[in-house]
C-alpha positions as CSV (number, residue, x, y, z in Angstrom):
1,X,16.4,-20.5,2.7
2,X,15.8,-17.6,4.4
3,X,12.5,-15.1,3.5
4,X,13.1,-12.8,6.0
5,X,13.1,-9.1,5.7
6,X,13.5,-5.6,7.4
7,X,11.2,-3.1,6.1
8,X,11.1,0.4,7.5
9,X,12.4,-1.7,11.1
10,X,9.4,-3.8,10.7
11,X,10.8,-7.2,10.9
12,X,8.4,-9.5,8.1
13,X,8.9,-13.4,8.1
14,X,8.7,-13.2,4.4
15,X,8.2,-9.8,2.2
16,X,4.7,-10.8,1.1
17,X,2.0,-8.0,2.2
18,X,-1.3,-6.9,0.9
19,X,-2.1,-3.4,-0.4
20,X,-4.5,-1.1,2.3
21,X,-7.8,-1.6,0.9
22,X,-8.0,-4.9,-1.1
23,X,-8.3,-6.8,2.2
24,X,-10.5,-4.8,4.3
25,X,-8.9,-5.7,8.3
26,X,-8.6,-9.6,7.5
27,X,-11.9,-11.1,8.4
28,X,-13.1,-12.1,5.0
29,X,-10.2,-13.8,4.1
30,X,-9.2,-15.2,6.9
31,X,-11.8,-17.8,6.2
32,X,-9.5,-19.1,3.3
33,X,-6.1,-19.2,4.8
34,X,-4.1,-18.4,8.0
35,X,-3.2,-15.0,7.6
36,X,-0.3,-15.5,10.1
37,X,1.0,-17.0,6.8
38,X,1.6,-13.6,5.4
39,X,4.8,-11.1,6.4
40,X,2.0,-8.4,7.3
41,X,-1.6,-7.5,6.7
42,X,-2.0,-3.3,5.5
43,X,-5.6,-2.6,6.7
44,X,-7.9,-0.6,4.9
45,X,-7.0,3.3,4.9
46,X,-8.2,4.4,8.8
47,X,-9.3,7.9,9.6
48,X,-9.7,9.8,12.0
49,X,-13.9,9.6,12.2
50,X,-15.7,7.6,10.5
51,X,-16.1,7.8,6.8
52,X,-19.1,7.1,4.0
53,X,-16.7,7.4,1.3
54,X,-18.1,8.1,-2.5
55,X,-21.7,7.5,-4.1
56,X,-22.2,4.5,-5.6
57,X,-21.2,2.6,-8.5
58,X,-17.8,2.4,-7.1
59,X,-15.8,0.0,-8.6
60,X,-15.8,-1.3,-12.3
61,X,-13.9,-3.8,-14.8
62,X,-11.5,-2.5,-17.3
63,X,-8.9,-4.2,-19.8
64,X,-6.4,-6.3,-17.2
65,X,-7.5,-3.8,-14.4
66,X,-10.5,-2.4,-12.5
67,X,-11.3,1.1,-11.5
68,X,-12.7,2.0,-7.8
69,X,-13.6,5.0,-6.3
70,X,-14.9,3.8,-2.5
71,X,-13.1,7.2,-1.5
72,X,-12.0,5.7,1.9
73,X,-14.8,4.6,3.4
74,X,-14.4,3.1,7.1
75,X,-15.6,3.0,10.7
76,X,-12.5,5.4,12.3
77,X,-10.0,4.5,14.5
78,X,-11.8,3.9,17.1
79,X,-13.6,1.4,16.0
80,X,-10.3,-0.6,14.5
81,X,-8.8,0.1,18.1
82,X,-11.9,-1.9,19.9
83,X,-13.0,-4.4,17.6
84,X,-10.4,-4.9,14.6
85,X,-7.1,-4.8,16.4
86,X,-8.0,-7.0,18.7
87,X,-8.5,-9.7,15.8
88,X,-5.8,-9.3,14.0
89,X,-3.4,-9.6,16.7
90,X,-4.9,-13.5,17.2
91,X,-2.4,-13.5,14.1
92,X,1.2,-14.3,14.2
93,X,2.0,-11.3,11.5
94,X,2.6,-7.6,11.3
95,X,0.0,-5.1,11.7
96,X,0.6,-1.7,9.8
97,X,-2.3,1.0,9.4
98,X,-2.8,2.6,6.7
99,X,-3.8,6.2,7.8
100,X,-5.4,8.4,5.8
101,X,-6.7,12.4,6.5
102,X,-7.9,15.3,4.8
103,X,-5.9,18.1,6.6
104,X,-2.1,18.0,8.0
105,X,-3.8,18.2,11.8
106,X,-6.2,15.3,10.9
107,X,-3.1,13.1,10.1
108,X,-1.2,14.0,12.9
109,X,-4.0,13.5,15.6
110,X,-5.0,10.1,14.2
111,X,-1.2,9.2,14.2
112,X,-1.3,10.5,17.9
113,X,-3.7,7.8,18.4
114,X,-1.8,4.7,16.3
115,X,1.2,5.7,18.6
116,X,-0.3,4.8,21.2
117,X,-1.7,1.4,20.2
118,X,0.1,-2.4,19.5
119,X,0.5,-2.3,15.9
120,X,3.9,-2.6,14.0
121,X,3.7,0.7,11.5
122,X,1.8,3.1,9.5
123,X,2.1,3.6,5.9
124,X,0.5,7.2,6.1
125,X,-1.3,7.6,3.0
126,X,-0.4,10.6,1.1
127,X,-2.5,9.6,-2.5
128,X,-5.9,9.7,-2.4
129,X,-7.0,10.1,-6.1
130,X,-10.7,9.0,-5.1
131,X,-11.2,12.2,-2.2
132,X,-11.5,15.4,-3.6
133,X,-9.8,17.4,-0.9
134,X,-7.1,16.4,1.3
135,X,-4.2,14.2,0.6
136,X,-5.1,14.4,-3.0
137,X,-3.0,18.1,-3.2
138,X,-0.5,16.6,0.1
139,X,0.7,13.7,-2.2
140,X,2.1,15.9,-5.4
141,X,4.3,17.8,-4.2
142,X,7.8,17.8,-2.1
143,X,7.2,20.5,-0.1
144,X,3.2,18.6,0.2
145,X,4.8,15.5,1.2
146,X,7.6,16.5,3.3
147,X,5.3,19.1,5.5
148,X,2.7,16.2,6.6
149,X,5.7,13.6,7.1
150,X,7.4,15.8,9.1
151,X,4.8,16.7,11.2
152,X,3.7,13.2,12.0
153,X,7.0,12.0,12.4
154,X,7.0,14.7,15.5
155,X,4.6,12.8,16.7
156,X,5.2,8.8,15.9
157,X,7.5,6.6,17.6
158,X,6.5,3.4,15.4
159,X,8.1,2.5,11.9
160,X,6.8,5.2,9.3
161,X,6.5,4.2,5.7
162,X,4.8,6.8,3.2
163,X,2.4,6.0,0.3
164,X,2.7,7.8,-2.9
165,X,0.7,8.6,-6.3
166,X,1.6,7.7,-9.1
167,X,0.0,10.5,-10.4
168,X,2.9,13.0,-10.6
169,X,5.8,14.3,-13.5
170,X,8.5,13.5,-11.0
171,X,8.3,10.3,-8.4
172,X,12.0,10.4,-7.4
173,X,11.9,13.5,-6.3
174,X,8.6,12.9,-4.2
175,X,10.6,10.2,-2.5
176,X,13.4,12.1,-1.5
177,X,10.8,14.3,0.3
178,X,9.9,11.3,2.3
179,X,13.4,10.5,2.7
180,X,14.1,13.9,3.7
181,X,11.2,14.2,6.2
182,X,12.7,11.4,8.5
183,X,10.1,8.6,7.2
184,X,11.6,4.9,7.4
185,X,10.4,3.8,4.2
186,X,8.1,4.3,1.0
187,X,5.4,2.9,-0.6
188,X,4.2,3.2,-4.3
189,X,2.6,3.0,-6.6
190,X,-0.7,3.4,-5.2
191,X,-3.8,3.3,-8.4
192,X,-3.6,5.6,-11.5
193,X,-6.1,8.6,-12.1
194,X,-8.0,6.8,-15.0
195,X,-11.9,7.2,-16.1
196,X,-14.0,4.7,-18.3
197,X,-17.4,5.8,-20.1
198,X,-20.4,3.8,-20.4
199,X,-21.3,4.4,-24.5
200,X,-24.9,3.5,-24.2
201,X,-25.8,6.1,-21.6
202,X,-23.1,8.8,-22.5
203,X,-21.7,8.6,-19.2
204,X,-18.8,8.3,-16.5
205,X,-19.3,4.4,-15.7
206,X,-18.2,5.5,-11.7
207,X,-20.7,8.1,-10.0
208,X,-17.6,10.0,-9.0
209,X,-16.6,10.2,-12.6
210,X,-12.7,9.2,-11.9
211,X,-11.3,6.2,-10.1
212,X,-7.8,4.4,-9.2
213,X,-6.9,2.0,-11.8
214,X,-5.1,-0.8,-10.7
215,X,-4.5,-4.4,-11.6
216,X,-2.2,-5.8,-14.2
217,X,-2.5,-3.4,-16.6
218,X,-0.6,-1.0,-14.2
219,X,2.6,-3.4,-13.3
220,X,5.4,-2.1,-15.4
221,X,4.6,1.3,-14.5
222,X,5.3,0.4,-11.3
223,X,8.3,-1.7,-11.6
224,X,9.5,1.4,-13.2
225,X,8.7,3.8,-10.8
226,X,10.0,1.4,-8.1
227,X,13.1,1.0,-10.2
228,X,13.6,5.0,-10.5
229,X,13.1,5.6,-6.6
230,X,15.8,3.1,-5.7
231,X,17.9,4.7,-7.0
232,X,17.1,8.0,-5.8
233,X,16.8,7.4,-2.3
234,X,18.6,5.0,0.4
235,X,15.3,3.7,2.7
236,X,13.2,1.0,2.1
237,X,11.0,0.5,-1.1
238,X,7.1,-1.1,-0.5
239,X,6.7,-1.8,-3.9
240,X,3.0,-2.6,-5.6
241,X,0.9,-2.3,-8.9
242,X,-0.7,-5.1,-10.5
243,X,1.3,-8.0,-8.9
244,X,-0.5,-11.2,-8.8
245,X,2.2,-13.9,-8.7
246,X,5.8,-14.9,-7.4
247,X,7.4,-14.0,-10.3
248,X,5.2,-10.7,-10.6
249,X,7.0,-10.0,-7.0
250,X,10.0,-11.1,-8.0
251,X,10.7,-8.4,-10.5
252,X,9.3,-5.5,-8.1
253,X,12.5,-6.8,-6.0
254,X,15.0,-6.8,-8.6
255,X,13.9,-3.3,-9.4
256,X,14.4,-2.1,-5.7
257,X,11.7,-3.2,-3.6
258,X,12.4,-4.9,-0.2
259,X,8.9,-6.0,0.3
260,X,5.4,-6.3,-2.1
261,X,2.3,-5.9,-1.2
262,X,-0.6,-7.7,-3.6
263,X,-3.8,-5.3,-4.6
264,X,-6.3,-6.1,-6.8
265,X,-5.0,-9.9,-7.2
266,X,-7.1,-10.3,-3.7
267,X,-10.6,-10.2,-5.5
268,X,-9.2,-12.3,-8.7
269,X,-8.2,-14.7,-6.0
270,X,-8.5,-14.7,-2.2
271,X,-5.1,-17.3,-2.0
272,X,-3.1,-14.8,-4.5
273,X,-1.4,-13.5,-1.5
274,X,-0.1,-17.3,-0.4
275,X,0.5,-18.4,-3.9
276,X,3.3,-15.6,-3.9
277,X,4.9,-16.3,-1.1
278,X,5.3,-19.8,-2.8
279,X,6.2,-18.5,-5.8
280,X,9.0,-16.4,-4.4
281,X,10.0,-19.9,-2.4
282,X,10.2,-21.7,-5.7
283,X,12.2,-19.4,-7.5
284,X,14.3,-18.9,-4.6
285,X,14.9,-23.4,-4.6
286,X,15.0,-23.2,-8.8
287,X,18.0,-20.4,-8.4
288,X,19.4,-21.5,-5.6
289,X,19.3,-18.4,-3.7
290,X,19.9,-19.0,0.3
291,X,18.7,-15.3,1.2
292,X,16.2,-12.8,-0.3
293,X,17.8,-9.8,0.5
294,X,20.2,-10.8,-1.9
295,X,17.9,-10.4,-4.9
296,X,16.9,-6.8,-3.5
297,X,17.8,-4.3,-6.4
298,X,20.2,-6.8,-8.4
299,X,19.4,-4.8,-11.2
300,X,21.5,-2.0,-11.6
């Protein structure tokens, strides 16, 4: 069988990724499994400086989800240059950074940077619904989206796949920005704008009163919005939103999507990630299916 797969020119040994900031740079759970296992590793959202990100409570539970609102919080680029680059390319995978700015000349300087070092992509990430400024207004609009791709596609040689919000009336037409822009791919759905309310205390449950919902509950609205941007555009799909199983990844392909990544599956379980790359294997042997690629976008 083959699991092979080109996304964005990023060649992946099998289309299984993980979702930019569910897996921090790899360290934590690379105690449980190889991650040279995996097609590539999607670090947490890199900026240009360091970040503190949001007050705390950040994250909470919900009904087949969780909420967070960490609000990007990292050490800069470079400190992922010196000391997480360096482990991760012990690793026989893909390394794609997921960049992440609060003006158009913020992204394009840290992309300056990522140009220059050995990684395999950037998802540049355009949907930030936990930062009050920035990307947050970049992401909803076509002419938002297509100003800061095409300005950092000036400036990057590497493969460059864009992440979206969901958070918008039209997603098909935000993709065509992409498209139009000169990015190599896109990557969606990133979490929902959602809220939850402690009723004892008559409050927002999160100190920055909205968060990202993702998990389950969010899956078929992203194997719809997957579904809707295949057909609107002709690169790549990264598609993502609540899968935690083969078959979960299975039906983000059908709809479109040439590679998965898993989110909030990482903290139900740190092997989610392997389990679906032998899921997809089994359903591959059970259908006898010799090549992947030949499930991408099956339905019409």
């Amino acid at each position: 069988m083959n699991t092979k797969i080109n996304l964005a020119g990023i060649e992946m040994k099998n289309p299984v990724t993980v979702a930019s900031g569910t897996f921090g740079y790899g360290r934590e759970i690379s105690q449980f499994f190889d991650l040279s296992k995996l097609g590539a590793v999607i670090t947490k959202g890199t900026s240009l400086k360091p970040k503190n990100g949001n007050k705390p409570p950040r994250v909470c539970e919900t009904a087949s989800g969780m909420l967070n609102a960490i609000g990007l919080q990292n050490p800069g680029v470079e400190y992922f240059a010196q000391n997480d680059l360096p482990f991760l390319r012990k690793y026989d995978t893909k390394i794609i950074v997921n960049a992440c700015g609060s003006s158009v000349d913020e992204y394009v300087e840290l992309c300056k940077i990522l140009n220059t070092l050995d990684i395999d992509g950037v998802e540049l990430n355009l949907s930030c619904p936990n930062v009050k400024e920035g990307c947050m207004a970049f992401g909803n609009t076509y002419d938002g989206v297509k100003k800061v791709t095409t300005e950092v596609r000036k400036v990057l040689d590497k493969p460059l796949i864009v992440k979206l919000t969901p958070n918008v009336t039209n997603i098909a037409e935000i993709a065509k920005a992409v498209e139009d822009a000169g990015a190599d791919g896109v990557s969606l759905i990133n979490t929902l704008l959602a809220m939850k309310i402690d009723i004892y205390k008559k409050a927002p449950v999160l100190a920055n009163i909205t968060g990202g919902l993702s998990g389950p509950a969010i899956k078929p609205v992203a194997v719809r919005m997957v579904y809707q941007v295949a057909h609107a555009v002709k690169i790549p799909i990264l598609g993502m939103g609540g899968i935690i199983n083969g078959e979960d990844a299975i039906e983000f392909m059908l709809a479109g999507a040439t590679a998965i990544s898993i989110g909030a599956g990482n903290f139900i379980d740190p092997y989610t990630s392997i389990k679906t790359v032998e899921g997809i294997e089994n359903y591959m042997k059970q259908q006898k299916i010799e090549d992947i690629n030949e499930i991408i976008g099956a339905v019409k």
